[in-house]
C-alpha positions in Angstrom: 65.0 175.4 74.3 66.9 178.3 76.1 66.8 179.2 79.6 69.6 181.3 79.7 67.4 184.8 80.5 69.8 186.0 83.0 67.0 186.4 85.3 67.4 186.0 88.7 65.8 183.4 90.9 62.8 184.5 93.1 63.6 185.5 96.6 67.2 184.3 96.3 68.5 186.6 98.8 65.6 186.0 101.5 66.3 184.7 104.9 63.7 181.8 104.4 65.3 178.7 106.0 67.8 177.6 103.7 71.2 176.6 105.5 74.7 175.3 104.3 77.2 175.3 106.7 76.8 179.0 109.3 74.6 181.5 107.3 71.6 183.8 107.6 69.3 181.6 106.0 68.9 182.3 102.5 69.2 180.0 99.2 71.5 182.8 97.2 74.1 181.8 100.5 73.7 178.2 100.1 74.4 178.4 96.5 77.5 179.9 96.8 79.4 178.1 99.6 77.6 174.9 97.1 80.0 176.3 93.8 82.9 175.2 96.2 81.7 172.0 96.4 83.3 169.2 95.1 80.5 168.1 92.3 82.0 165.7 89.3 79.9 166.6 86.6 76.4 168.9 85.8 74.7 165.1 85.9 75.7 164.8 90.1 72.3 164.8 92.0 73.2 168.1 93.9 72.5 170.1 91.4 68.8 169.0 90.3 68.4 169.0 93.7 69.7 172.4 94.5 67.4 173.3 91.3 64.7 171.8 92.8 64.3 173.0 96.5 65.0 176.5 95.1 62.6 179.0 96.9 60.0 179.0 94.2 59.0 176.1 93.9 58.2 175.4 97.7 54.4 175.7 97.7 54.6 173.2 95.2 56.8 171.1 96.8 54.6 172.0 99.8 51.5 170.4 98.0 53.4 167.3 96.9 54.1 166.2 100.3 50.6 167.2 101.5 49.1 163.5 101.5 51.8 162.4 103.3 53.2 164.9 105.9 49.8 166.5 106.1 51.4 169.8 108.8 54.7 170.0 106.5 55.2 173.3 105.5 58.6 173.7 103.3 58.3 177.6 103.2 58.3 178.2 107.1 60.6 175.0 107.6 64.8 174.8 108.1 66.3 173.4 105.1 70.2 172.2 105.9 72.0 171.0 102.9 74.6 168.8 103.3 74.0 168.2 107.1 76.3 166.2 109.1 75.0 163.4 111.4 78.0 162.1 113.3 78.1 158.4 114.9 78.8 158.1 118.2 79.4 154.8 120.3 79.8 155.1 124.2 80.0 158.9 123.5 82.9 158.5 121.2 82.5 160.2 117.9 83.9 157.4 115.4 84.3 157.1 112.2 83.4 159.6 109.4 79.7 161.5 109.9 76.4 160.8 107.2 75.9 164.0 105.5 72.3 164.0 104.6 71.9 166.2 101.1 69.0 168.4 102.6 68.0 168.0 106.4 64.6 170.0 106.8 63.3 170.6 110.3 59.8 171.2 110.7 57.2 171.2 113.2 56.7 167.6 114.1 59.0 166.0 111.2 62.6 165.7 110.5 62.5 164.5 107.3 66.2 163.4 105.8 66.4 163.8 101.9 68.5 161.5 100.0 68.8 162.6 96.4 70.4 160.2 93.4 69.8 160.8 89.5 72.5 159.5 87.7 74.0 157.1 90.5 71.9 154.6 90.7 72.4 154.2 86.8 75.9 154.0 86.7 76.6 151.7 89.8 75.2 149.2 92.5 75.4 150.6 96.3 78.1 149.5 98.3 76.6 146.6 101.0 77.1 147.1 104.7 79.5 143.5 104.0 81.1 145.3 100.8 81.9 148.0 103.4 83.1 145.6 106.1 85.4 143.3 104.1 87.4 146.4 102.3 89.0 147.0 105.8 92.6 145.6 105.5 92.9 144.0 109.2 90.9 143.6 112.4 91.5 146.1 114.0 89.9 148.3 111.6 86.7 145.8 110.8 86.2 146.5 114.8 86.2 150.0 114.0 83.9 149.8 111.6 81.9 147.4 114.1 81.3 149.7 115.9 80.2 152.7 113.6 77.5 150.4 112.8 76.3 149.5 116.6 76.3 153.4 116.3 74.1 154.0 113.5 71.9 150.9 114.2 71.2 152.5 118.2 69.7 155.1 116.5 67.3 153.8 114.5 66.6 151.7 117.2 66.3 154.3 119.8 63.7 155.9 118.0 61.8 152.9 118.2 62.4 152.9 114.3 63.2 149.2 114.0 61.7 145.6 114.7 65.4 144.3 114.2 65.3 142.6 117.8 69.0 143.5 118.9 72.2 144.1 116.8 72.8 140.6 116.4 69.7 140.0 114.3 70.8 143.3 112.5 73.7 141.4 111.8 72.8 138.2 110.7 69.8 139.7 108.0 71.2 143.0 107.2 74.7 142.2 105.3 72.8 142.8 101.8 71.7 146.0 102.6 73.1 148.9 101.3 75.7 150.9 103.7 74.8 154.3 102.8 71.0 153.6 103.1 71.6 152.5 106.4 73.6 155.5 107.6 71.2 157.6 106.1 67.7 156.3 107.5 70.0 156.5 110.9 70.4 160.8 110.2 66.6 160.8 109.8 66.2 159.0 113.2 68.7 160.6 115.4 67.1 162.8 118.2 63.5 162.0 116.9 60.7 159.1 117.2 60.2 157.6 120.5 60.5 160.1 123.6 60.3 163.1 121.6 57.7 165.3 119.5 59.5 164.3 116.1 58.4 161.9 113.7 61.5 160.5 111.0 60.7 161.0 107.8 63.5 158.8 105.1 62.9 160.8 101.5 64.7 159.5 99.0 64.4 161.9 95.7 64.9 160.2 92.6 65.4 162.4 89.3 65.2 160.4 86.2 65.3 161.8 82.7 62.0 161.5 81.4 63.1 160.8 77.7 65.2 157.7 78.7 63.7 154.2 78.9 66.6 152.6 80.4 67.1 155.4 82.9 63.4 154.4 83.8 64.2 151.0 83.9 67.1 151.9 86.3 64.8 153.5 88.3 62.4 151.0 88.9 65.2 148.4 90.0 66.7 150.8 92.5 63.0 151.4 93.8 63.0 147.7 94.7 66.2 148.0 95.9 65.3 150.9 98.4 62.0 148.9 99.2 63.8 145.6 100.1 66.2 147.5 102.1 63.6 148.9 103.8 62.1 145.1 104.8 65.5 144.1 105.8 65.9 146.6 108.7 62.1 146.0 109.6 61.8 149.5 109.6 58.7 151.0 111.2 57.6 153.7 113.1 58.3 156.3 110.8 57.8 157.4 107.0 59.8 156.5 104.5 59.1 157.8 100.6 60.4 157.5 97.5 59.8 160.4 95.4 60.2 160.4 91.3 61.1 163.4 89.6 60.8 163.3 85.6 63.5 165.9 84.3 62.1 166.9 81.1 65.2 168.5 79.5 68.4 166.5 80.2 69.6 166.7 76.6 70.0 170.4 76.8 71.6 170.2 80.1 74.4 167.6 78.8 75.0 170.3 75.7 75.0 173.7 77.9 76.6 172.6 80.8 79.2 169.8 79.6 82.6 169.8 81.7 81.3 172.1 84.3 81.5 171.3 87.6 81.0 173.5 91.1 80.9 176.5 89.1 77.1 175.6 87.8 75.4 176.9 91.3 76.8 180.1 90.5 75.1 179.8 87.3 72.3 178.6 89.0 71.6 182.1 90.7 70.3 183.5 87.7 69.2 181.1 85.0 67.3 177.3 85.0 70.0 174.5 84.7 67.2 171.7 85.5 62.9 171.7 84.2 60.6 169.4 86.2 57.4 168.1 85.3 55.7 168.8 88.6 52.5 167.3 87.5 54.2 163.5 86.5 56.1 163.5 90.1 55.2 160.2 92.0 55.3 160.0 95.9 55.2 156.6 97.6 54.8 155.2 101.0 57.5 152.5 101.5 57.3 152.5 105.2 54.5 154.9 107.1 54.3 155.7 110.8 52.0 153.2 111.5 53.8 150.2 109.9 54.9 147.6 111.8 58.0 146.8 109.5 57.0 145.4 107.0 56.9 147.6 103.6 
């Protein structure tokens, strides 16, 4: 199989919503300031995700979500990649912000996607107490104390949670992972309760579609997301888990071997990543209507 047609990606230069850092809006913009991105390998998440929410494929994407953010329309809707969510505590920004891999902003949704591939293969989330007892001394475990109170409000103050007060939180919530945590916060902040903006939590798993044990990774990290999910007694808003079958992994391990930010420049005019759009799975961990438990 070879992709490499030099052809260049529909509407790539359009001002259609797509955002990295201060730009007009286009996905050609997003994939450049991307290339200067620190990305380890052609296997990090950002790129089949970059692949994936290219401009193309939107109407599809569009109809995926349809059963489930019925109004959501991707084409019309701001798409931030890598969007910062800083914690603030008593109006003090502390510690380091979430960046959430593609913040879309839609009428009615702010829907917070989380995309993993490879990750979840190679090693185990970090746990909110992982996170706590790396800090060397007090001082910085209050720190850290307190970026949690942070996240935690807002989840809570968008009526997002049936934890009953940060006590509780910590006391049932050690096992769950940090990032998940940090990231179901993003999704919360400024929307729910009191405004005209329901969270949406997507996490988008790409798996390679050839690979039993990849599948088998992705089924344990599924339960993973889903018992994370009960732990925080999250409720109020949606919460999906979406599985994307990559259909040609092999020939992106041969073509694209030791390349690193330089594949979204690549990515402007040929396909690095094929999905099987019609094998893609959507599922409802937590809805709007739950009452916590998943």
């Amino acid at each position: 199989m070879n992709n490499n047609d030099n052809t260049r990606k529909q509407m790539i230069d359009d001002e259609i919503g797509y955002f990295f850092g201060f730009s007009r809006g286009s996905y050609g913009e997003v994939l450049g300031d991307m290339s200067r991105t620190r990305v380890n390998s052609c296997l990090t998440s950002s790129v089949p995700l970059a692949e994936f929410w290219q401009p193309a494929n939107l109407d599809k994407i569009g109809k995926m979500f349809s059963e489930h953010l019925p109004n959501f329309n991707p084409v019309c809707a701001l798409k931030f990649f890598e969007f910062p969510t800083d914690a603030l505590f008593d109006g003090e920004r502390v510690g380091r912000p979430s960046m959430t891999d593609i913040m879309v902003l839609d009428a009615g949704v702010k829907v917070a996607i989380e995309g993993k591939m490879t990750e979840y293969v190679r090693f185990a989330d970090k746990t909110i107490r992982e996170w706590l007892e790396e800090m060397p001394s007090s001082t910085d475990i209050m720190l850290r104390r307190r970026v949690l109170r942070a996240w935690i409000s807002y989840i809570h103050n968008a009526g997002c949670s049936g934890l009953a007060d940060y006590a509780e939180f910590m006391k049932s919530c050690m096992d769950v992972s940090y990032q998940f945590l940090h990231r179901t916060a993003s999704a919360c902040n400024k929307a729910g309760k009191g405004t005209d903006s329901t969270p949406v939590l997507v996490y988008q798993l790409f798996f390679d579609a050839a690979d039993a044990v990849h599948i088998e990774k992705l089924q344990a990290f599924k339960a993973d997301l889903r018992r994370w999910a009960v732990a925080l007694k999250l409720q109020n808003m949606k919460f999906l888990v979406v599985s994307v079958p990559v259909v040609n992994m092999d020939e992106v391990k041969r073509r694209f071997n030791g390349w690193h930010g330089e594949i979204f420049d690549a990515m402007r005019n040929q396909t690095i990543y094929m999905f099987d759009f019609d094998a893609i799975t959507v599922e409802t961990v937590v809805s709007d209507k739950a009452t916590g438990n998943a």
